[in-house]
C-alpha positions in Angstrom: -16.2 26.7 45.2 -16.9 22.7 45.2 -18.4 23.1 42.3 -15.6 25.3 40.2 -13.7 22.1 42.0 -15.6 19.6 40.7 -15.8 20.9 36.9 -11.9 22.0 37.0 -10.1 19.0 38.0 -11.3 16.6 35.6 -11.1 19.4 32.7 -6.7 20.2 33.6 -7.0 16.0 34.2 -7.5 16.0 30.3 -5.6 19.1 29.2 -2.8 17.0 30.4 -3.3 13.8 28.9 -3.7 16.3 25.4 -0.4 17.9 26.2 1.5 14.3 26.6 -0.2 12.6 23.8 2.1 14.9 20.7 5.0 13.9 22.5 5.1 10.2 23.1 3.5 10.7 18.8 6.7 12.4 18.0 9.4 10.1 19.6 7.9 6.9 18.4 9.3 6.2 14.9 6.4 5.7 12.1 6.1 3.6 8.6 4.2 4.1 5.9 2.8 0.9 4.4 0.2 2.0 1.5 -2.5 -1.1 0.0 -2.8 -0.9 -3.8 -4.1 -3.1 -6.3 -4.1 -6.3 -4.2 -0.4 -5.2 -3.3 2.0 -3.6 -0.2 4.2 -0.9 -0.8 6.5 -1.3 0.0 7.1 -5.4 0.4 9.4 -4.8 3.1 9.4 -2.2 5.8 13.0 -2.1 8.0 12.2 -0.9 11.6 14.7 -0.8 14.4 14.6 -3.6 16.4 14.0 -3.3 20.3 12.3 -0.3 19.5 8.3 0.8 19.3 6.7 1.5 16.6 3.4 2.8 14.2 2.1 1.8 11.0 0.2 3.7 9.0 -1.7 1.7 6.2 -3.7 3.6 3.9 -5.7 1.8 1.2 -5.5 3.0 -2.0 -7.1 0.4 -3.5 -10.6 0.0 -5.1 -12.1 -2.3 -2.7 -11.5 -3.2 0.9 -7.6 -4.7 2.1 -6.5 -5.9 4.9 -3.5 -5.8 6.7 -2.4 -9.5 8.5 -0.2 -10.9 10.5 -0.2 -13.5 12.5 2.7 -14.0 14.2 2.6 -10.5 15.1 -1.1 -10.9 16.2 -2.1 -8.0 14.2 -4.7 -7.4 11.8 -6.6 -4.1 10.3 -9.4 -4.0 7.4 -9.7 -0.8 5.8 -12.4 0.6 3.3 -11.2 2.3 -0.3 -10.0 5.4 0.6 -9.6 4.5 4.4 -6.0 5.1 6.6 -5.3 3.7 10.1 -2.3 2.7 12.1 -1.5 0.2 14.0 1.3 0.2 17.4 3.5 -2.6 17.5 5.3 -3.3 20.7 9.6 -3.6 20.5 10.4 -6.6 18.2 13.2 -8.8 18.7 15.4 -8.5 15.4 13.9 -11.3 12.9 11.5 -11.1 10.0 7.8 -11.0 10.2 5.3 -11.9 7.6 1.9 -10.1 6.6 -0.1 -10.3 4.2 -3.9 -9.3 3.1 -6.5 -12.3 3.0 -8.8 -10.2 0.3 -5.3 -11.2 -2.3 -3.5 -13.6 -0.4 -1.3 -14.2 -3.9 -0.3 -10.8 -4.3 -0.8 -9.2 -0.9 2.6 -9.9 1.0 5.2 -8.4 3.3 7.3 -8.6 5.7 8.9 -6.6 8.7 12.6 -6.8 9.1 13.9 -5.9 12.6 17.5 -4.5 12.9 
């Protein structure tokens, strides 16, 4: 009986954590922020303000990309081919620059809060 105790706790522990995680997923909005030819699209991604959020980036692109910003302390490299997100924390309403340091020239955003 211990040992049904043992292996049984820990296994509904997880079950719920599983069960939680694709409902917080659905309620927080997400953006789509795609790396292409040393560009973002799009330049500017509107997300409500006061609110928390995720980014998907996917690189499109040939080479490597990165996604920077540093006001927002956050930053993601991604391989050709490669998708990731990243979670931002509620924003005051303002605008917030990134960019991507492999083409700083061509390679910038920005995040409006509303």
């Amino acid at each position: 009986m211990h040992i049904v105790r043992r292996l049984l706790l820990p296994l509904l522990a997880l079950l719920g954590i599983l069960s939680a995680v694709p409902v917080q997923a659905e309620e927080m909005p997400t953006f789509t922020l795609v790396m292409r030819a040393g560009r973002f699209l799009p330049e500017t991604i509107e997300v409500p303000a006061n609110t928390k959020f995720r980014l998907l980036v996917k690189n499109e692109g040939p080479g490597a990309e990165e996604f920077e910003s540093v006001e927002l302390r956050k930053e993601k490299v991604l391989a050709p081919g490669a998708s990731s997100f990243l979670i931002f924390q509620p924003l005051k309403p303002g605008t917030y620059k990134f960019f991507g340091e492999f083409h700083p020239a061509t390679a910038q955003g920005r995040i409006v809060a509303k």
